[in-house]
C-alpha positions in Angstrom: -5.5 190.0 -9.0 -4.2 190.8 -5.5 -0.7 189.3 -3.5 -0.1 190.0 -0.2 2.8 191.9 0.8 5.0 192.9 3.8 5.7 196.6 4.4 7.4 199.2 7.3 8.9 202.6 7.4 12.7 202.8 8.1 13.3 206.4 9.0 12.2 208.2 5.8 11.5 205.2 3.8 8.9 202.6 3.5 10.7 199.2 2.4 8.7 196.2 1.3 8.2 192.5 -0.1 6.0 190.4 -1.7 5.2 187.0 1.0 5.6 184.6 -1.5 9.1 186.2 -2.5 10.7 187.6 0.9 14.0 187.8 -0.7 13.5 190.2 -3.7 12.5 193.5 -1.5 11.9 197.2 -3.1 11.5 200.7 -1.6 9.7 204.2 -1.8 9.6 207.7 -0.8 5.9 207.1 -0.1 3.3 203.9 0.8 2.2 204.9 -3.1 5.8 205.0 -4.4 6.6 201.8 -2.7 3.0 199.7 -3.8 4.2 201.4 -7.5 7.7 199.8 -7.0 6.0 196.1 -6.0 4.3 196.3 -9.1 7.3 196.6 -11.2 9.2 193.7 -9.3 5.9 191.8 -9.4 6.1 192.2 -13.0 9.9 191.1 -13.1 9.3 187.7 -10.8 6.6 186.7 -12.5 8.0 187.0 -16.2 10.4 183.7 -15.3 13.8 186.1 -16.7 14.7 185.2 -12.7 17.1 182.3 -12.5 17.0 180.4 -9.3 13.8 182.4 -8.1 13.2 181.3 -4.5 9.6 181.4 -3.4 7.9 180.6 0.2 5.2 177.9 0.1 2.8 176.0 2.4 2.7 172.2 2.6 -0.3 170.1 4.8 1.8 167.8 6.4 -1.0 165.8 8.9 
């Protein structure tokens, strides 16, 4: 399974999200540290222990 995220480097840190969740966001020393990091959080948002999880969606509206 694969989810599409958003990532950049802040000074010495890359920072990241998951597009379907932009507002649960993680960090990492390294690219590696921070697609480890998504993982865990993927894990967390997807397990439904989140109350009020907001996600991002597309609607077809014409």
């Amino acid at each position: 399974m694969r989810e599409k995220y958003v990532y950049w480097k802040d000074e010495d840190m890359w920072l990241g999200y998951f597009e379907e969740y932009p507002d649960y966001r993680t960090q990492g020393e390294t690219i590696e540290d921070l697609e480890d990091h998504l993982k865990d959080i993927y894990k967390e948002l997807t397990s439904g222990s989140i109350p009020t999880l907001r996600r991002v969606a597309e609607l077809e509206v014409a």
